[in-house]
C-alpha positions in Angstrom: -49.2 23.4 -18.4 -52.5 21.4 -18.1 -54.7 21.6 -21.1 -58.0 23.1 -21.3 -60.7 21.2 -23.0 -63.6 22.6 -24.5 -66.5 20.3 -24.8 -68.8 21.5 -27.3 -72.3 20.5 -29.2 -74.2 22.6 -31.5 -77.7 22.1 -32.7 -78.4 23.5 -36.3 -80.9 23.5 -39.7 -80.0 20.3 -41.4 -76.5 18.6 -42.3 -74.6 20.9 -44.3 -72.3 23.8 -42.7 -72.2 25.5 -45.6 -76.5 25.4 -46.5 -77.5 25.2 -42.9 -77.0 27.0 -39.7 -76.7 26.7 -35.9 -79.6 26.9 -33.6 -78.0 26.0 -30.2 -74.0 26.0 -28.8 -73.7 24.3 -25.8 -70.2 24.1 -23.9 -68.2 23.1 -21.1 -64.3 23.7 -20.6 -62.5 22.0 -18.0 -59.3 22.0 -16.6 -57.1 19.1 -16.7 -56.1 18.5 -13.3 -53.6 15.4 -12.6 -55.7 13.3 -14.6 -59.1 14.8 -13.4 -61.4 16.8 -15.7 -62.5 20.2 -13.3 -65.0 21.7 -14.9 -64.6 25.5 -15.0 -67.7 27.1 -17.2 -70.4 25.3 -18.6 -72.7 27.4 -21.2 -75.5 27.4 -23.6 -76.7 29.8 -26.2 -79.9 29.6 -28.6 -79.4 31.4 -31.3 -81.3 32.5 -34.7 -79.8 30.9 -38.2 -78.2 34.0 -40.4 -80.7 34.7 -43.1 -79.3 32.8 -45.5 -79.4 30.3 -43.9 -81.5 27.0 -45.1 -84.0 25.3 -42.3 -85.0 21.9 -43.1 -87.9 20.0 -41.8 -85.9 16.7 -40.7 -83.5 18.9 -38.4 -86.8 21.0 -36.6 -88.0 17.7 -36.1 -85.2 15.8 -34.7 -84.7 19.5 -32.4 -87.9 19.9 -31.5 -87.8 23.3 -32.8 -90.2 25.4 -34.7 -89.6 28.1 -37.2 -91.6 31.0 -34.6 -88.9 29.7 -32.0 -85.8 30.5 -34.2 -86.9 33.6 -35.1 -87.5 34.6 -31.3 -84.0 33.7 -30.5 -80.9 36.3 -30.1 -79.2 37.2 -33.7 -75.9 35.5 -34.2 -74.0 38.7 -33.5 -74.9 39.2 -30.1 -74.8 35.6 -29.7 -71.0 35.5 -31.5 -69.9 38.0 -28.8 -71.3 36.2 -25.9 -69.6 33.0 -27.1 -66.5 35.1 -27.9 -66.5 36.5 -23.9 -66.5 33.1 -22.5 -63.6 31.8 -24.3 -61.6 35.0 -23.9 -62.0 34.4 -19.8 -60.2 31.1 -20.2 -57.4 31.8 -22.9 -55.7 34.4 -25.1 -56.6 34.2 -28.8 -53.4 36.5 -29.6 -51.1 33.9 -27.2 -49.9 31.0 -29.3 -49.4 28.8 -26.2 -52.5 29.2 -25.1 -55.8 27.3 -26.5 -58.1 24.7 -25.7 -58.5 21.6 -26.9 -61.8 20.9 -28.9 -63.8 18.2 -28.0 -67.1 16.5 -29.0 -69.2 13.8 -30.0 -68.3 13.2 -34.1 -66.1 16.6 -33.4 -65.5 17.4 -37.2 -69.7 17.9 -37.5 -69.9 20.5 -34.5 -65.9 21.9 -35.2 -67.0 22.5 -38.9 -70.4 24.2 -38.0 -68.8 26.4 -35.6 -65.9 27.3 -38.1 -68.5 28.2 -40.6 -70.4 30.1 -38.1 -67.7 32.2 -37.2 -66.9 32.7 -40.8 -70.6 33.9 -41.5 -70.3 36.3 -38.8 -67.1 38.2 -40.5 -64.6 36.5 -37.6 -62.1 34.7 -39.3 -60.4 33.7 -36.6 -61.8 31.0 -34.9 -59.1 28.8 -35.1 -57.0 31.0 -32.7 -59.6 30.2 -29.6 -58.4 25.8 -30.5 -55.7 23.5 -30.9 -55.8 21.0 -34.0 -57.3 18.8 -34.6 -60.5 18.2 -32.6 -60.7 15.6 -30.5 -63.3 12.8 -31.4 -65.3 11.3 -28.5 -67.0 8.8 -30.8 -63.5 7.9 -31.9 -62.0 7.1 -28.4 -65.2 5.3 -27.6 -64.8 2.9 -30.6 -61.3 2.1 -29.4 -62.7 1.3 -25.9 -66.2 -0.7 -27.0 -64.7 -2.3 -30.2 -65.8 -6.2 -28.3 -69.1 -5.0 -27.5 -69.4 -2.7 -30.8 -71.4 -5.8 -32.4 -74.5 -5.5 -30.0 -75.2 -1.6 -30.9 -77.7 -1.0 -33.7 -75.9 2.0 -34.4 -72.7 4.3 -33.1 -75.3 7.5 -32.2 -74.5 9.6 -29.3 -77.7 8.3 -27.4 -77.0 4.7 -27.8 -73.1 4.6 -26.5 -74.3 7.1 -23.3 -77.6 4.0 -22.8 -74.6 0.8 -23.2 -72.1 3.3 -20.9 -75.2 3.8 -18.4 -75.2 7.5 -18.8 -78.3 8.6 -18.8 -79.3 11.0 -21.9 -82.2 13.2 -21.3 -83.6 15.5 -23.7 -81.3 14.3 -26.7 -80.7 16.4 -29.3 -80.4 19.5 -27.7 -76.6 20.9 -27.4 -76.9 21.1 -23.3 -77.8 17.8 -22.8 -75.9 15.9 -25.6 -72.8 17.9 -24.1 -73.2 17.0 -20.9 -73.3 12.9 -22.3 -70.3 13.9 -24.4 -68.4 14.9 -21.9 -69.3 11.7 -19.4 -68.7 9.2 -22.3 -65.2 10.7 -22.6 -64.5 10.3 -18.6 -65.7 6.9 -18.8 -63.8 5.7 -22.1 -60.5 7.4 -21.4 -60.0 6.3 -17.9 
């Protein structure tokens, strides 16, 4: 069986999954064909923190966001189901064998949002959509850059995508930083 991969980024309120919340999910699953990544589905939901939620300046700032734009966006549970409909076309939550592999850009931030957010949204059962563990593109890029790691100022999505030639437009929002995510993987696991 080849293994789906789900590629995804979220955008949220600050640094904490358990203070903050999720703005944007962004996502693309692919199929692992012979050694080639076919991309299946590619999605992207905005999508209004839960109330409890705490918004901090810095992460409006670094998202571009304002607080009028987060309150004009869909409420999590319609936004939960839509999200919940696109990985039910590609694998069966109640089918042990079949799950995708999770995959992003310093995973455990995005997996461990996402977790949270399903949590918040009474679905404890996120974990049945994904393999463990996550898979780490910043990880696998370190392995492959380690003699070059020296001339980066830092290890941020952004600048591997600029040294791998990839171009990154509109950073920080989860469609676009996806999209680098997913080329930085292709190019540092060939």
């Amino acid at each position: 069986m080849n293994p789906k991969l789900c590629f995804l980024d979220v955008e949220t309120t600050g640094m904490s999954n358990m203070k903050n919340g999720i703005v944007q999910i962004a996502g693309i699953i692919c199929k692992d064909e012979n050694g080639k990544l076919e991309e299946v589905e590619e999605f992207t939901f905005t999508v209004a923190p839960f109330p409890a939620d705490l918004i901090e300046d810095e992460a409006l700032a670094v998202s571009g966001l304002t607080r009028e734009q987060l309150k004009s966006f869909p409420p999590p549970a319609e936004v939960h189901k839509n999200l919940t409909a696109v990985f039910e076309k590609h694998c069966n939550k109640y089918d042990k064998k079949d799950k995708m592999v999770f995959v992003g850009y310093n995973a455990s931030f995005d997996y461990g949002f996402l977790r949270r957010w399903f949590e918040k949204a009474g679905d404890k059962y996120f974990g049945s959509w994904f393999w463990h563990p996550a898979v780490d593109v910043m990880s696998l890029a370190m392995l492959r850059m380690a003699g070059v790691r020296h001339e980066l100022t830092d290890f941020k999505l952004t600048t591997v995508a600029a040294k791998l030639g990839i171009p990154l437009v509109a950073a920080h929002t989860a469609q676009a930083d996806i999209r680098a995510t997913r080329q930085v993987f292709e190019r540092v696991t060939r």
